[in-house]
TIRO-2110 file (N, C-alpha, C; in Angstrom, 1 decimal):
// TIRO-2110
-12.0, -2.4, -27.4, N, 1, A
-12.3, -2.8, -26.1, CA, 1, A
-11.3, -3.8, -25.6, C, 1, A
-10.5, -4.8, -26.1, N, 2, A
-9.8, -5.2, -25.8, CA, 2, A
-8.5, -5.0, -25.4, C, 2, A
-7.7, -3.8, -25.9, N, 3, A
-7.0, -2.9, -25.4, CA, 3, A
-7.3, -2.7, -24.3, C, 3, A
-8.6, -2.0, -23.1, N, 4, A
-8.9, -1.6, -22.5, CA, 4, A
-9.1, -2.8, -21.3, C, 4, A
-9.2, -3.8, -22.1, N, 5, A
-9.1, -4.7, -21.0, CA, 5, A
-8.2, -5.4, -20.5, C, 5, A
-7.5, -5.7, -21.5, N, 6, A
-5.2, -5.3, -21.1, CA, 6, A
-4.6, -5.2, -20.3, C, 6, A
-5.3, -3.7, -20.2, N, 7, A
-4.8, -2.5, -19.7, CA, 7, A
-5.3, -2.3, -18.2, C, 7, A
-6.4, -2.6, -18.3, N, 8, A
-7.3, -3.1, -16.6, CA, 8, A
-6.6, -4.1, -16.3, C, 8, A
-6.2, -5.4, -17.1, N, 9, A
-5.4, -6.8, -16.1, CA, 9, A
-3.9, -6.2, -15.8, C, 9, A
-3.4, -5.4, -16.7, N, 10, A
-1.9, -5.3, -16.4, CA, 10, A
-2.2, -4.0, -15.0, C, 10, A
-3.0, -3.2, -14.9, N, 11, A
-3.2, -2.3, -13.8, CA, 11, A
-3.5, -3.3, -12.4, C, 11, A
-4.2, -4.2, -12.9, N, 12, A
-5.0, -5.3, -11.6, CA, 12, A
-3.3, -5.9, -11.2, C, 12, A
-2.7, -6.2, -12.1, N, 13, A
-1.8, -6.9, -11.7, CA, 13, A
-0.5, -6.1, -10.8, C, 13, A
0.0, -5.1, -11.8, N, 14, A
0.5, -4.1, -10.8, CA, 14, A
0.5, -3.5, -9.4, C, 14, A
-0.9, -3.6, -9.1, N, 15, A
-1.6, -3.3, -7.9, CA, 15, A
-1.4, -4.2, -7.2, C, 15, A
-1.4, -5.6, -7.5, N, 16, A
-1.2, -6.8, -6.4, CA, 16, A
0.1, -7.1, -6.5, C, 16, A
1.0, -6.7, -7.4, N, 17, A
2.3, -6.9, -6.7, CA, 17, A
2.7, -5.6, -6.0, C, 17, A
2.1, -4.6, -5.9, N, 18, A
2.8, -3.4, -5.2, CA, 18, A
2.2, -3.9, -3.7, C, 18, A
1.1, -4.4, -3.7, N, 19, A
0.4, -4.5, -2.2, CA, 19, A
1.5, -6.0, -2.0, C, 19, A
2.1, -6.8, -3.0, N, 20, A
2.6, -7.7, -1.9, CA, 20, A
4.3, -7.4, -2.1, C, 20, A
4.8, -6.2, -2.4, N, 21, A
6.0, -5.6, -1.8, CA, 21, A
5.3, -4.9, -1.1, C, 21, A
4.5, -4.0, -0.4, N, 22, A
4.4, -3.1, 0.5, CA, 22, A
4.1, -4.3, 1.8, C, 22, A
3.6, -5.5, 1.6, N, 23, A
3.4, -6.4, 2.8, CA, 23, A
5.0, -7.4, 3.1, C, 23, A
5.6, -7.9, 2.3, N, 24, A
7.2, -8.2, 1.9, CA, 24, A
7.9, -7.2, 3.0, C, 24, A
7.5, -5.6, 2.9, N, 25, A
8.4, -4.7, 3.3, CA, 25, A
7.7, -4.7, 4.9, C, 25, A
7.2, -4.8, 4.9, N, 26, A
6.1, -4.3, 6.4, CA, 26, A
6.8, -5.7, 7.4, C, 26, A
7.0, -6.9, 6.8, N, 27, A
7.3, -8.5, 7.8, CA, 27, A
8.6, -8.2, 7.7, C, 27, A
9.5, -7.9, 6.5, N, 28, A
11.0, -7.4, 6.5, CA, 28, A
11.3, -6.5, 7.8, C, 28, A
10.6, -5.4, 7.5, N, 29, A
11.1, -4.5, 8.6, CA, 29, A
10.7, -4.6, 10.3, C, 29, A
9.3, -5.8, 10.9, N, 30, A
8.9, -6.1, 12.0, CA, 30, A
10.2, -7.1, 12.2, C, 30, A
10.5, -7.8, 11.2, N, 31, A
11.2, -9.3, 11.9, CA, 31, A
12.6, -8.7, 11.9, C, 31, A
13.4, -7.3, 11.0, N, 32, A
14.8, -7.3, 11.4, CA, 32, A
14.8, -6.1, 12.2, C, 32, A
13.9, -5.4, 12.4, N, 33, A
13.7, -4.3, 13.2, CA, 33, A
14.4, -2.7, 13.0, C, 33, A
15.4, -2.7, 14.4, N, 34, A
16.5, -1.7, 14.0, CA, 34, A
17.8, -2.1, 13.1, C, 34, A
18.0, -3.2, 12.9, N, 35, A
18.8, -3.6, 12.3, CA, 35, A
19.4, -2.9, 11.2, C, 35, A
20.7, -2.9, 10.6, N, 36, A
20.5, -2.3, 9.0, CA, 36, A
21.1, -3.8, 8.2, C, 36, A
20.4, -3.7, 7.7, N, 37, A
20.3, -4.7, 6.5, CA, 37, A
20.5, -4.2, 5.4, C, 37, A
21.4, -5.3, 4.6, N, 38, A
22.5, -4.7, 3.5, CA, 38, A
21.6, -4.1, 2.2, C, 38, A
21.0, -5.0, 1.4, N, 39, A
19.8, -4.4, 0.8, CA, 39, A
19.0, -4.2, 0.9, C, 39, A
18.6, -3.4, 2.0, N, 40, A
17.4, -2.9, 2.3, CA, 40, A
17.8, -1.6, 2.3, C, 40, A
17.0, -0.6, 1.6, N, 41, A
17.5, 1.4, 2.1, CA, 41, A
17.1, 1.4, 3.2, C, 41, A
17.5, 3.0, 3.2, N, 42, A
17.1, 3.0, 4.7, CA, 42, A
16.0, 4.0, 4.7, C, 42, A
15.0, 3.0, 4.7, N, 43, A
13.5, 3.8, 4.9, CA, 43, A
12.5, 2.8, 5.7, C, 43, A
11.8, 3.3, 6.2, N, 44, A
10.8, 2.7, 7.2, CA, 44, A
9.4, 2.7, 6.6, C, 44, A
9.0, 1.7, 6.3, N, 45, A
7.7, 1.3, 5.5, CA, 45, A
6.4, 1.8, 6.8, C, 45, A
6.7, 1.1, 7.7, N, 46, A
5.9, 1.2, 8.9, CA, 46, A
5.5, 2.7, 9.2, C, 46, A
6.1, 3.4, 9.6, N, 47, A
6.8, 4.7, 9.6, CA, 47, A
5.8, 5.8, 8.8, C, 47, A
5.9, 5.1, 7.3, N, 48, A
5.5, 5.4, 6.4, CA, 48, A
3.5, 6.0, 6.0, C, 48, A
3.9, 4.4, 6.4, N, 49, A
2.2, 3.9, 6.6, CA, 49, A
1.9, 4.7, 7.5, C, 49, A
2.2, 4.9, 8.7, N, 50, A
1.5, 5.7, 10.2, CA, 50, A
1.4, 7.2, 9.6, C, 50, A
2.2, 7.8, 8.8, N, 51, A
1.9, 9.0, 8.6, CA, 51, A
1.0, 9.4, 7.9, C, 51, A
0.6, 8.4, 6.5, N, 52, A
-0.5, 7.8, 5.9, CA, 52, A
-1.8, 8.1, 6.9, C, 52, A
-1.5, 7.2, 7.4, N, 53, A
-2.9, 7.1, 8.3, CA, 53, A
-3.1, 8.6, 9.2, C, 53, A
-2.0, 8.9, 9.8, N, 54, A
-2.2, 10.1, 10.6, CA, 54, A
-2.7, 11.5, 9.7, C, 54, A
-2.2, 11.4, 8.5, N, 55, A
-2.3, 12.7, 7.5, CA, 55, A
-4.0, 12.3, 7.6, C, 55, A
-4.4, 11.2, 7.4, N, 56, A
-5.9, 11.0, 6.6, CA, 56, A
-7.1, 11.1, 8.2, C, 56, A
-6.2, 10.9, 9.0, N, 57, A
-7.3, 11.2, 9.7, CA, 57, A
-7.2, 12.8, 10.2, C, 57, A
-6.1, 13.8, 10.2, N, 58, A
-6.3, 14.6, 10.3, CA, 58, A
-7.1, 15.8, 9.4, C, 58, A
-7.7, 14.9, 8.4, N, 59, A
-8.7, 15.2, 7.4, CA, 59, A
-10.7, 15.5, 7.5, C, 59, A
-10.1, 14.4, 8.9, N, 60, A
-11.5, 14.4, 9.5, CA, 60, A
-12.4, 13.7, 8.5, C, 60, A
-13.7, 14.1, 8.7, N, 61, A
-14.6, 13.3, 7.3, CA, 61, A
-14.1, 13.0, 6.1, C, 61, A
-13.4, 13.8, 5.3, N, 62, A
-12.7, 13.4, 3.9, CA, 62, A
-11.9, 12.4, 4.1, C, 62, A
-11.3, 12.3, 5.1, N, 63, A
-10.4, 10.9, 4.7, CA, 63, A
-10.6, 10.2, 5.5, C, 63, A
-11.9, 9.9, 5.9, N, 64, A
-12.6, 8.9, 6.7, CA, 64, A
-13.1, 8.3, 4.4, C, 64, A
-14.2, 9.3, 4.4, N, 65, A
-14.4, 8.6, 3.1, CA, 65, A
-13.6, 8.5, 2.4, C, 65, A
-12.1, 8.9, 2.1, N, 66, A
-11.7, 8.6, 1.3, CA, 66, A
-10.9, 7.0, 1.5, C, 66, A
-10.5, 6.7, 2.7, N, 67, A
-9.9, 5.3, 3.3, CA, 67, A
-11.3, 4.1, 3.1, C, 67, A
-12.7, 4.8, 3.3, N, 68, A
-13.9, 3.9, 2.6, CA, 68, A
-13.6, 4.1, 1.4, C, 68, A
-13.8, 4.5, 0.2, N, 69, A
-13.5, 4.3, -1.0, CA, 69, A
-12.4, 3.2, -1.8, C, 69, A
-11.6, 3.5, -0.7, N, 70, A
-10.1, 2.7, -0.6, CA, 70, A
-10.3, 1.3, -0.9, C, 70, A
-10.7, 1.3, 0.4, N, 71, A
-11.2, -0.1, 0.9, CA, 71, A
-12.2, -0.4, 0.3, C, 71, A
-13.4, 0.0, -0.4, N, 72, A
-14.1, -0.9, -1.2, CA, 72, A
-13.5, -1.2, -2.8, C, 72, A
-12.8, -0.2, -2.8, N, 73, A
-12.0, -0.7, -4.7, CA, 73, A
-11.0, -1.8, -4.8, C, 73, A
-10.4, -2.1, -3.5, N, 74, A
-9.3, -2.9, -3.2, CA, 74, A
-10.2, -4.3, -3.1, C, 74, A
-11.6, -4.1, -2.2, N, 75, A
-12.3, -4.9, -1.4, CA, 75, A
-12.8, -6.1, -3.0, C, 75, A
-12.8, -5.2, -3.7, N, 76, A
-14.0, -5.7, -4.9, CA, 76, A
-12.9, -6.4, -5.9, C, 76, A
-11.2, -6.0, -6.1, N, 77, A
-10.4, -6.1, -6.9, CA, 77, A
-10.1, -7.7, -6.2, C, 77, A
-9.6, -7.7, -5.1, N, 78, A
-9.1, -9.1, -4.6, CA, 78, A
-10.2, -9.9, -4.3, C, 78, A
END
């Protein structure tokens, strides 16, 4: 069981650095805009996210619950 619980803090932890590069990338890309910026690729986080959201709502009910699901596993982790 301790293995297992490891393995749950190194997942917990992964999770919260990927949410604070996906928020890092989101203020990066509002504050320099169109800009190209030297290390930065050239991809659009924002961009990214909206298609996200557009895919899941064109899902209708399923990804209505599935963005609730989302949000309560996230809601309960942080």
């Amino acid at each position: 069981m301790e293995i297992l619980s490891q393995i749950g803090s190194w997942a917990k932890k992964l999770t919260e650095i990927g949410i604070s590069l996906i928020s890092l990338a989101i203020v990066i890309e509002i504050l320099f805009g169109g800009i190209s910026i030297p290390f930065w690729p050239n991809l659009s986080v924002v961009n990214n996210i909206m298609d996200i959201l557009g895919s899941l709502s064109n899902e209708g009910l399923l990804g209505l619950v599935g963005v609730f699901v989302l949000y309560h596993l996230f809601k309960d982790k942080m």
